[in-house]
C-alpha positions in Angstrom: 98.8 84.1 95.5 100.8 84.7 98.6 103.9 83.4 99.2 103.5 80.7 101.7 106.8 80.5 103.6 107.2 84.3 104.1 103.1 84.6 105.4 104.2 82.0 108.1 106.8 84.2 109.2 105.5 87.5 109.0 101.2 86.2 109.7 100.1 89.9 110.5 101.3 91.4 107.4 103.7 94.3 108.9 106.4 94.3 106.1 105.4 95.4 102.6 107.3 97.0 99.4 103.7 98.3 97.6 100.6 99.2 99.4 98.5 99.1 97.9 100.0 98.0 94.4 100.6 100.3 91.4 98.6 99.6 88.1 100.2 97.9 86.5 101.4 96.0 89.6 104.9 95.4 87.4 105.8 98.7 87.8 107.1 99.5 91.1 108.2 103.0 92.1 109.9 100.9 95.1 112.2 98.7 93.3 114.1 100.8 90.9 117.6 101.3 89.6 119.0 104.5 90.8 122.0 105.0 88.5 122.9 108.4 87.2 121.5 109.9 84.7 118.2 109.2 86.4 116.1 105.7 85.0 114.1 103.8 87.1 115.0 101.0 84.5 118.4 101.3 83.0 121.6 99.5 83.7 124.8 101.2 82.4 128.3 99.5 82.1 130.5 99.5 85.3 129.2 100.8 88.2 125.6 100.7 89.4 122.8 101.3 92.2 119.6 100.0 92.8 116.7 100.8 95.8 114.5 99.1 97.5 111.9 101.1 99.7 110.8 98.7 102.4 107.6 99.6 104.8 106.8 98.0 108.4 103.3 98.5 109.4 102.8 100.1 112.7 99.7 99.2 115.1 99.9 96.7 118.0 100.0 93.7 115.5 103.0 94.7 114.5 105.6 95.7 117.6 106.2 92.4 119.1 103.2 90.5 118.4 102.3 86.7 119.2 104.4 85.0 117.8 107.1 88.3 118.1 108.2 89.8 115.1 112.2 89.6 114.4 113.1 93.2 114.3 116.1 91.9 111.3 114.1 92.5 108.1 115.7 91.5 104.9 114.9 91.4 101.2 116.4 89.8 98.3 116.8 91.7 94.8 117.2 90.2 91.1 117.6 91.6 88.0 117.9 90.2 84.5 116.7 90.6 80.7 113.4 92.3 79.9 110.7 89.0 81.0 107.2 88.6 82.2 107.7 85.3 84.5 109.9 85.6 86.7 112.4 82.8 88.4 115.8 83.3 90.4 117.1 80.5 87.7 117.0 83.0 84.9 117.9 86.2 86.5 120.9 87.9 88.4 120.9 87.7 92.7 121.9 91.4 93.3 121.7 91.5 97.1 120.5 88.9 99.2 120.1 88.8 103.4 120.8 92.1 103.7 119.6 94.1 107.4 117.3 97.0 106.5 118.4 99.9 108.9 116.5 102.0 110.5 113.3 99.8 111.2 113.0 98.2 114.6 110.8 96.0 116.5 108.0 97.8 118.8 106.9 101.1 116.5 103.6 101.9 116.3 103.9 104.2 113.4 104.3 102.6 109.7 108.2 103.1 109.2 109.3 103.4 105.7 113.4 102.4 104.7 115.1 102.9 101.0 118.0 100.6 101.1 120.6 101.1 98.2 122.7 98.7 96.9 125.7 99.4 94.8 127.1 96.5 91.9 129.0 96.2 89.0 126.9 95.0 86.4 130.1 93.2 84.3 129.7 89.4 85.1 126.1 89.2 84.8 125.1 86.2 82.9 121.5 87.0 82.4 122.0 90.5 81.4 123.3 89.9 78.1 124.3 94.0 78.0 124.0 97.3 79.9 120.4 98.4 78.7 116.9 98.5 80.1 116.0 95.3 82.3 113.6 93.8 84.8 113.9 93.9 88.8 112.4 91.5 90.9 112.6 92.4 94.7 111.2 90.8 97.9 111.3 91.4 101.5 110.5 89.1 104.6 111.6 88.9 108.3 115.3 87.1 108.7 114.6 83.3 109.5 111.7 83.2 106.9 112.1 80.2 104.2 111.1 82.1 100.3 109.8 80.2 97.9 113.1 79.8 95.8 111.4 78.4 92.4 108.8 80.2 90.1 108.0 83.2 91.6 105.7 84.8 88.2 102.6 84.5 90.6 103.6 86.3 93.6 104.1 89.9 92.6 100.7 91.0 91.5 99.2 90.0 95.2 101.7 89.4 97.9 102.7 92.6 99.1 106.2 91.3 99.9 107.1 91.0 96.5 107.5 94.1 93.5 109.0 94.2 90.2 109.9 97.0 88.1 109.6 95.6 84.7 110.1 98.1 81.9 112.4 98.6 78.7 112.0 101.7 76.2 113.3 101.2 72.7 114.1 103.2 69.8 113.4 103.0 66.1 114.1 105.5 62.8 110.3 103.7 62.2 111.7 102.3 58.7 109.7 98.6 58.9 109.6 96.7 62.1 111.4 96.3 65.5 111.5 93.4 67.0 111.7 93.1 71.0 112.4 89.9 72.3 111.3 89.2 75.5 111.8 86.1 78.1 109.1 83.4 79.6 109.2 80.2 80.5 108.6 78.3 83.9 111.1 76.6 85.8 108.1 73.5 86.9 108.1 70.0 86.1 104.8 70.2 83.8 103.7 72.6 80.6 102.1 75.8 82.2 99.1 77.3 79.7 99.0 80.7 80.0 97.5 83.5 78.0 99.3 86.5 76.6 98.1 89.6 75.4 99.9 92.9 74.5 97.6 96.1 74.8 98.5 99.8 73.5 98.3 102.2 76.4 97.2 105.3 74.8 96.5 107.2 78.0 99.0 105.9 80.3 98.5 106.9 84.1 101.3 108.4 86.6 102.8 105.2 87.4 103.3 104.2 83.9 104.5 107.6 83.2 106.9 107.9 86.1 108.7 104.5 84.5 108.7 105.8 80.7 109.3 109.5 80.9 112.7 109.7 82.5 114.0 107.3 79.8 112.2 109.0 76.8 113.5 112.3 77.9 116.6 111.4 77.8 116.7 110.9 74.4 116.2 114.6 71.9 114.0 113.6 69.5 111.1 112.4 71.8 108.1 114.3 71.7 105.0 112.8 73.0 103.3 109.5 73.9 101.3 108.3 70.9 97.7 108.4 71.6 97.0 106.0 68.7 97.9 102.9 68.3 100.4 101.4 65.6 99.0 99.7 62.6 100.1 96.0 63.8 101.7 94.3 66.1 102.0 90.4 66.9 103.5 87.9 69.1 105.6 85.3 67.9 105.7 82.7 70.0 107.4 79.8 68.2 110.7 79.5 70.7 107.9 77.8 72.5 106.6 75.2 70.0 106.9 71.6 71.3 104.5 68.5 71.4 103.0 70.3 74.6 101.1 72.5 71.7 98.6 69.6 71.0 97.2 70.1 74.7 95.9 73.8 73.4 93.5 71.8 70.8 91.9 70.2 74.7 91.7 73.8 76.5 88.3 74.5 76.7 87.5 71.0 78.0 90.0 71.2 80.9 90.0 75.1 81.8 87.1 76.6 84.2 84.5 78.1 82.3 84.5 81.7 84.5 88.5 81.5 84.0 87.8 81.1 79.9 85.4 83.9 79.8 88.0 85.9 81.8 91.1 84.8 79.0 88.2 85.4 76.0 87.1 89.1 77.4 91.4 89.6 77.7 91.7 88.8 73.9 88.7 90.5 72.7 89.6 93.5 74.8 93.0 93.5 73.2 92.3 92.5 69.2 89.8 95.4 69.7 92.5 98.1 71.2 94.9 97.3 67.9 96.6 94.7 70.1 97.6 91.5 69.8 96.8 88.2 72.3 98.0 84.2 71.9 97.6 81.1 74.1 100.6 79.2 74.4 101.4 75.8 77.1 104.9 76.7 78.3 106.8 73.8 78.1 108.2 72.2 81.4 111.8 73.8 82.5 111.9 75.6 79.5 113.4 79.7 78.8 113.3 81.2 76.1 112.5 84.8 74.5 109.1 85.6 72.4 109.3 88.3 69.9 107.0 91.3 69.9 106.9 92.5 66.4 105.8 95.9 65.6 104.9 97.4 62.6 106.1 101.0 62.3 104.9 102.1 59.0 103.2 105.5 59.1 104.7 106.2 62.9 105.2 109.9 63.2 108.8 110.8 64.4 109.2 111.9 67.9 106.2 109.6 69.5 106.4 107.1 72.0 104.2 103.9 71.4 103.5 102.3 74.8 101.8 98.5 75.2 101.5 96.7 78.4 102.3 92.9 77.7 100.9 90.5 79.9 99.7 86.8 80.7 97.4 84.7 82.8 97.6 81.3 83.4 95.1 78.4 83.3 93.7 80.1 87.0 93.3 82.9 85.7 95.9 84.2 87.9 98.2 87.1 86.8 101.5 85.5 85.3 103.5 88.3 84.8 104.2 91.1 82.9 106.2 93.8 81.0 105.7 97.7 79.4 108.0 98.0 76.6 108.1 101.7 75.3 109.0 102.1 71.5 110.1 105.7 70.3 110.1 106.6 66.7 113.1 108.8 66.1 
């Protein structure tokens, strides 16, 4: 879905962060941290820098325009805790109304700006330490009203929203790691949604170009695992509440073409050697899941990559998350 109160302001589509959108859509090359050593992903103690790449369409729809086009274009830029639905209440404003230079009113060329932003990341309350996290980042013309609640089902389709949600882990694969990761929704009623976690065993360039700078900076990695781990699961209790008796009533109330869609997710997932649940999020409610993985038999030196996300009672895309796991 589209962001409404951005669309009114910007009806031709001229600004844009991703277009069209990586695969996974989560996984922005355009919202990234910037810190050195390179990692798209990492936040390190003291001092940091983040960019946003921002693009204004050219053509005739988009220098001046009926209604005219404010030439001030700015974006806002979260960050928080590695999480799948995203909300300003549980994550870190970065940079917010900020001008991006450089791209003017009346081009008929597509103009595109990185805009760096420098921050400390001491203070943060919802980065709970210097480590991998998620960026949320949106862009619209100055004036334009965002939608400042739950924002989980913008990034997948409006293209002036992009996230960069990533964290890479490490194990001595002795047992189990656990990675806990955030959802919840900030609305007034239980949300359903659907999650599944999927072993990528031939990851793509996008999914590469998030995971490689951050496994090669650790010696002992090797290569990405083309195999998939013996088992993983989803805990999901952090979530348990009498909202769970309304799962026992979901095939009754859900679209039949939107419960084919959630059954071909989990089959497609138990079959990959992943794992899937259903879960109603209960109303203004955070909290972190755990994604437990069994290491046992993990050769040292791979990197085990799964692609965790959900889908609510639409069917829409809810969010999402690719958490890395290297054996060392």
């Amino acid at each position: 879905m589209n962001d409404l109160g951005i669309a009114a302001a910007d009806p031709n589509g001229c600004l844009w962060i991703d277009n069209p959108k990586p695969s996974p859509y989560w996984l922005s090359p355009n919202v990234i941290m910037t810190t050195k050593p390179s990692d798209p992903s990492d936040v390190y103690p003291g001092g940091n820098t983040s960019q946003v790449t921002v693009t204004w369409g050219g053509g005739d729809n988009c220098s001046g325009g009926s209604p005219p086009f404010d030439p001030t274009v700015v974006f806002d830029l979260y960050i928080g805790d590695p999480f799948i639905a995203m909300s300003p209440s549980v994550m870190d404003a970065l940079t917010s109304l900020q001008q991006v230079n450089g791209i003017n009113a009346g081009q008929t060329v597509a103009s595109t700006v990185p805009t760096t932003g420098t921050w400390n990341s001491s203070g943060l309350p919802h980065l709970s330490q210097p480590h991998h996290a998620c960026l949320l980042g949106r862009v619209y013309p100055f004036g334009a009203t965002p939608d400042p609640g739950d924002l989980s089902g913008y990034p997948s389709v409006d293209l002036h929203y992009a996230q960069h949600n990533c964290t890479v882990n490490t194990s001595d694969g002795q047992g189990r790691i656990v990675i806990r990761i955030g959802n919840g929704t900030p609305r007034r009623e239980p949300e359903f949604v659907a999650i599944q976690a999927v072993p990528d065993l031939d990851p793509n360039p996008t999914v590469l170009a998030a995971v490689l700078p951050s496994l090669k900076l650790n010696p002992t990695f090797k290569r990405i695992a083309t195999t998939p781990l013996k088992n993983v699961k989803l805990d999901l209790s952090a979530f348990k509440s009498q909202h769970e008796s309304l799962l026992e009533r979901i095939e009754q109330w859900i679209e039949h073409l939107i419960l084919d869609l959630i059954r071909d997710l989990e089959g497609k997932a138990a079959k990959s050697g992943g794992a899937h649940a259903r879960v109603m999020l209960p109303p203004g409610l955070f909290a972190k899941f755990d994604f437990i993985v069994d290491l046992s038999g993990a050769n040292a030196g791979d990197a085990h990559i799964y692609q965790i996300s959900q889908v609510n009672s639409k069917g829409e895309d809810w969010g999402g998350l690719t958490a890395a796991i290297l054996v060392t």
